[in-house]
C-alpha positions in Angstrom: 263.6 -77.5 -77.5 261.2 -77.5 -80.6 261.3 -74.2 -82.8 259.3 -73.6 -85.9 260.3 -71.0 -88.6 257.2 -70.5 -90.5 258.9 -68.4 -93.8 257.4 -68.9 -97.8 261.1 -67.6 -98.4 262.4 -70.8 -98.4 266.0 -68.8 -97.9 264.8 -66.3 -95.1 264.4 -69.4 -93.6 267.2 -71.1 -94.1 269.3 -68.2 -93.1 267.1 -67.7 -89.7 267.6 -71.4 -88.8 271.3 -71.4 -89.1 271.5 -68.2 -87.0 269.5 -69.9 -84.2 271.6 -72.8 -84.5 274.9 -70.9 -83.8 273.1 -68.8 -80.8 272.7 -71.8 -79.3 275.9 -73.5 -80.0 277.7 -70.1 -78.8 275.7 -69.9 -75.0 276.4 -73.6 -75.0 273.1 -74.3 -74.6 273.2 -78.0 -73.1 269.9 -79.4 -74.6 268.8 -80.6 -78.1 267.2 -78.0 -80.6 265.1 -79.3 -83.1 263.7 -76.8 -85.9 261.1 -77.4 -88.4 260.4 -75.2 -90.9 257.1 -74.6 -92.8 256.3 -72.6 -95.9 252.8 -71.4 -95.3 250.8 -70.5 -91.9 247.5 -72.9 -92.9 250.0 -76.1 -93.5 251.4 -75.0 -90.1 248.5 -74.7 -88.2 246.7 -78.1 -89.7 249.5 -79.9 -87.4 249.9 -77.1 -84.4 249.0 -78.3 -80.9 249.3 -76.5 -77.5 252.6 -77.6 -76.0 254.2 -78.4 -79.3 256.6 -76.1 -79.4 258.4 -73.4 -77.2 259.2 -70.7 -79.8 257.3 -70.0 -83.2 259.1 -66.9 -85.5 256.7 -66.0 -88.5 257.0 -64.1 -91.5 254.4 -61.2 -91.0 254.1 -61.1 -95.3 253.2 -64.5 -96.6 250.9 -64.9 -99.7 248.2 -67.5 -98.0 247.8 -67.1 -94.7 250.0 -63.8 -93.6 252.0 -64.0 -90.3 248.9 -62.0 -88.3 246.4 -64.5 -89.0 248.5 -67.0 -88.2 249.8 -66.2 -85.0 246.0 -65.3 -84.2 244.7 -69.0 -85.0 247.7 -70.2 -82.7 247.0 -67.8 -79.9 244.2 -69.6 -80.2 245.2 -72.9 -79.3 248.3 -72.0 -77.6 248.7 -68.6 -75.4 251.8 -69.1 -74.0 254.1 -70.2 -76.7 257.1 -67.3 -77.5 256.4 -65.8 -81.1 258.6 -63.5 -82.7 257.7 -61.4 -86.3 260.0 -61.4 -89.4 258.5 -58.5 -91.3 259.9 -55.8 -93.6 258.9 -53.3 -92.2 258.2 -51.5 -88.7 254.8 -50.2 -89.5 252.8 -53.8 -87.9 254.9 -53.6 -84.9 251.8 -52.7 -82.8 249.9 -55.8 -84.5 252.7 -57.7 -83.3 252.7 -57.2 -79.6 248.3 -57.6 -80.1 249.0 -61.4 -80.3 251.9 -60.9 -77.2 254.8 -61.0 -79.8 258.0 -61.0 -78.1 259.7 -59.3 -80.5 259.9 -58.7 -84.1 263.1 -58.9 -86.4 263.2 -56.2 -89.7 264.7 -57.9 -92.7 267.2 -58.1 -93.9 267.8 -60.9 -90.8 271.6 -60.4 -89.3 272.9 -62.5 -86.6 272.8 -59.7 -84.2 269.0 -59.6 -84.8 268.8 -62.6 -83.7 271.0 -63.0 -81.0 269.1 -59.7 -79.5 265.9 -61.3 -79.8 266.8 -64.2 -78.0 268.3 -62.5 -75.4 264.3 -61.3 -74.7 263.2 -64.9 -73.8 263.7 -66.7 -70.9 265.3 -70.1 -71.7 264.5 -71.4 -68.3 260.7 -70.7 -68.4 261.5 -72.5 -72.5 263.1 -75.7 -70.0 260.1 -75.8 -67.9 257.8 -75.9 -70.3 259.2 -79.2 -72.2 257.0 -82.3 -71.6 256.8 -86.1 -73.3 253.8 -88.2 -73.0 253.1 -91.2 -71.2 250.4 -93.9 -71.0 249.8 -95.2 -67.5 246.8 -97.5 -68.0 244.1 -96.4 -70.4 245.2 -92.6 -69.7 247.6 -90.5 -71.9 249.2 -88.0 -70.1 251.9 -85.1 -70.3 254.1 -85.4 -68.3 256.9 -81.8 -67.5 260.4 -83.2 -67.8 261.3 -80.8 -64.6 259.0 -82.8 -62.7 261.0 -86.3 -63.2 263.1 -86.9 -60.7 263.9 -90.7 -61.6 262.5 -93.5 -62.7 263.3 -97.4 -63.2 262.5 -100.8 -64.8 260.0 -102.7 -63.0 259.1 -105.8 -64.8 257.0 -104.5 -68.2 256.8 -101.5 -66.9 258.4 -98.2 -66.1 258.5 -96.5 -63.1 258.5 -92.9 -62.9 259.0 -91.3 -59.7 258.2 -87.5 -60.1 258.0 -84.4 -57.7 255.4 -84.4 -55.0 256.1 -88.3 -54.3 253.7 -89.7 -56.8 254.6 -92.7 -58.5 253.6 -93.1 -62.6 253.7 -96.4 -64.1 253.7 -97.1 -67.9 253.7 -100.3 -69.6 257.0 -100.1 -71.7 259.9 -100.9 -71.9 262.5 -99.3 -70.4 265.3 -99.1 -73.2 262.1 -97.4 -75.3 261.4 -95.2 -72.8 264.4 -94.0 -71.8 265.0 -93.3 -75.8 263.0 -90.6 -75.4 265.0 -88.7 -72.4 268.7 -89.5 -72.8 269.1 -86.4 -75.5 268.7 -84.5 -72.4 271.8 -83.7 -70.5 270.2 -83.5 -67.4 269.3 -87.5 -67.2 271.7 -90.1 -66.2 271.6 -93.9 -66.6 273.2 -94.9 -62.9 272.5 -98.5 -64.1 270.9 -100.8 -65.8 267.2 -99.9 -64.9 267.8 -96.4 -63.7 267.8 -93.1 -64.9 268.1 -89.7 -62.7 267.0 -86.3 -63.0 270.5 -84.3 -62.0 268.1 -81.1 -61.8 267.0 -83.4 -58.8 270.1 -84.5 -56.8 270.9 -82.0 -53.8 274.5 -84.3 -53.1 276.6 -87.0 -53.2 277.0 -89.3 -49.9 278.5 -92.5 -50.1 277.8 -94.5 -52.7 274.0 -92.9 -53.5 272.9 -89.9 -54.9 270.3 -87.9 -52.4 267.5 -86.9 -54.1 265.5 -83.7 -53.8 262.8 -86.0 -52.1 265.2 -88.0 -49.8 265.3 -90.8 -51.7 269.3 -92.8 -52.3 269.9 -94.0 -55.6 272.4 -96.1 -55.0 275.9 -95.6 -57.2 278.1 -99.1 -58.5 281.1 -98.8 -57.3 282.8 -99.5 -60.4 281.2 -97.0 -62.0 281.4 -94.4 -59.3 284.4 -92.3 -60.8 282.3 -91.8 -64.3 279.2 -91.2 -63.0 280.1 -88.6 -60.3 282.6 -87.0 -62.7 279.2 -86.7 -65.2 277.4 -85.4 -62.5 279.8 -82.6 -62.0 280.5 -81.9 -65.1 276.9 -80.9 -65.6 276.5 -79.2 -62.6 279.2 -76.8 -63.9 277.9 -76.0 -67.0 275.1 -75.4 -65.5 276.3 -73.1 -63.4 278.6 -71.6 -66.1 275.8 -71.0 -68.2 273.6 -69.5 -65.7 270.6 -72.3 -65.6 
C-alpha cells in the first residue's frame, strides 16, 4: 500500500507517519506500506497519477498550494483515491467532504485520531485496488494484483496466468519480475519458475495446489511440509485479521 502525507510541517508529518506506521503494525496488517511525504501540494501533484496511491492525508493550511486546491487538482486525475484533511480547525469540514474526503483529523494529531480515521476505510477495497505494470509486446498495461492467480518462467518470458483464464506474456525475466511481488504475503514461490496467488488456491490435494480456475500447481515433495505450512499460516492471519 502507497500513502502520501502531504504536510509543510515537516513534523506534523513526521508524527502522522509514525502513527500510521503503528496502526498498521497493531491490526497486523500483512502487506507492505510505503509512505512518502511531500512538503507542498504543487510538488505533489507534478508527480501524481491515477492509481498511484490508495490513501492521500493533506494539510487543509499550506502556504502554496492549500490542502483544498490540492485535493481538487487530484480529484481531478484520480476520483477514487481515499483522502483525509489535517486542518486546525472544524470550520472547512463541509469543503472537505466537496472533494469526497473521508474524513478529516483536527490538530493537534493523537493516535486515536488516527486510528479512528482509519477505521472509516476499507482496507480490502485499498487491496483491490493495488496494481504493477507489465509490458506484453509493445503494450504497457496495469495489471490488479487480485487478479494474478499465478504465473511462471517460460523461456525469456513470464507467464502470467490471471482470472478469467487469459494468459499475459512479458518478456522478462522471471527473478525481475517476481522482485516486484514477493513483498506481498499473498504470493508464493512453489519452485523454481512459479509463483501463486494464495488469494487463489481453494485446497490442497495431493501434491498440487487447486486453483480458483481448476488448474494443479504441482507441490515438490521435499518441499511440501514448508510450503503447505506457509500456506496455512496465511490463510490464518487472514482469517484472524478479517481479510
Amino acid at each position: 500500500m502507497r500513502i502520501a502525507i502531504i504536510d509543510d510541517m515537516v513534523s506534523d508529518s513526521m508524527v502522522i507517519a509514525n502513527y500510521i506506521r503503528q496502526y498498521f503494525q497493531e491490526i497486523s496488517y500483512m502487506e507492505p506500506v510505503i509512505i512518502d511525504q511531500f512538503e507542498d501540494g504543487e510538488a505533489f501533484i507534478q508527480l501524481f497519477a491515477e492509481g498511484a496511491y490508495e490513501l492521500i492525508l493533506i494539510d487543509y493550511f499550506m502556504h502554496k498550494m492549500n490542502g483544498l486546491e490540492t485535493a481538487r487538482c487530484i480529484r481531478k486525475l484520480d476520483c477514487s483515491v481515499f483522502i483525509i484533511f489535517i486542518t486546525s480547525s472544524k470550520d472547512f469540514a463541509i469543503d472537505c467532504y466537496k472533494v469526497h474526503a473521508s474524513d478529516y483529523i483536527v490538530k493537534p494529531i493523537t493516535y486515536a485520531q488516527i486510528t479512528q480515521s482509519m477505521s472509516l476505510i476499507n482496507l480490502n477495497i485499498l487491496k483491490d485496488k493495488q496494481y504493477i505494470q507489465i509490458t506484453c509486446g509493445r503494450e504497457r498495461i496495469r495489471l490488479f494484483l487480485r487478479d494474478i492467480i499465478y504465473c511462471d518462467a517460460s523461456g525469456h518470458y513470464v507467464q502470467i496466468h490471471a482470472q478469467g483464464c487469459h494468459l499475459l506474456r512479458s518478456r522478462t525475466s522471471f527473478e525481475k519480475f517476481t522482485q516486484e511481488l514477493m513483498p506481498y504475503p499473498q504470493f508464493l514461490l512453489c519452485y523454481r519458475g512459479c509463483l501463486i496467488n494464495m488469494d487463489h488456491i481453494i485446497r490442497i490435494e495431493n501434491l498440487d495446489f487447486l486453483t480458483s480456475e481448476g488448474e494443479r500447481i504441482p507441490i515438490r515433495q521435499k518441499e511440501y511440509a514448508r510450503l503447505t505450512k506457509t500456506y496455512y499460516d496465511y490463510i490464518f492471519t487472514k482469517v484472524r485479521s478479517g481479510r
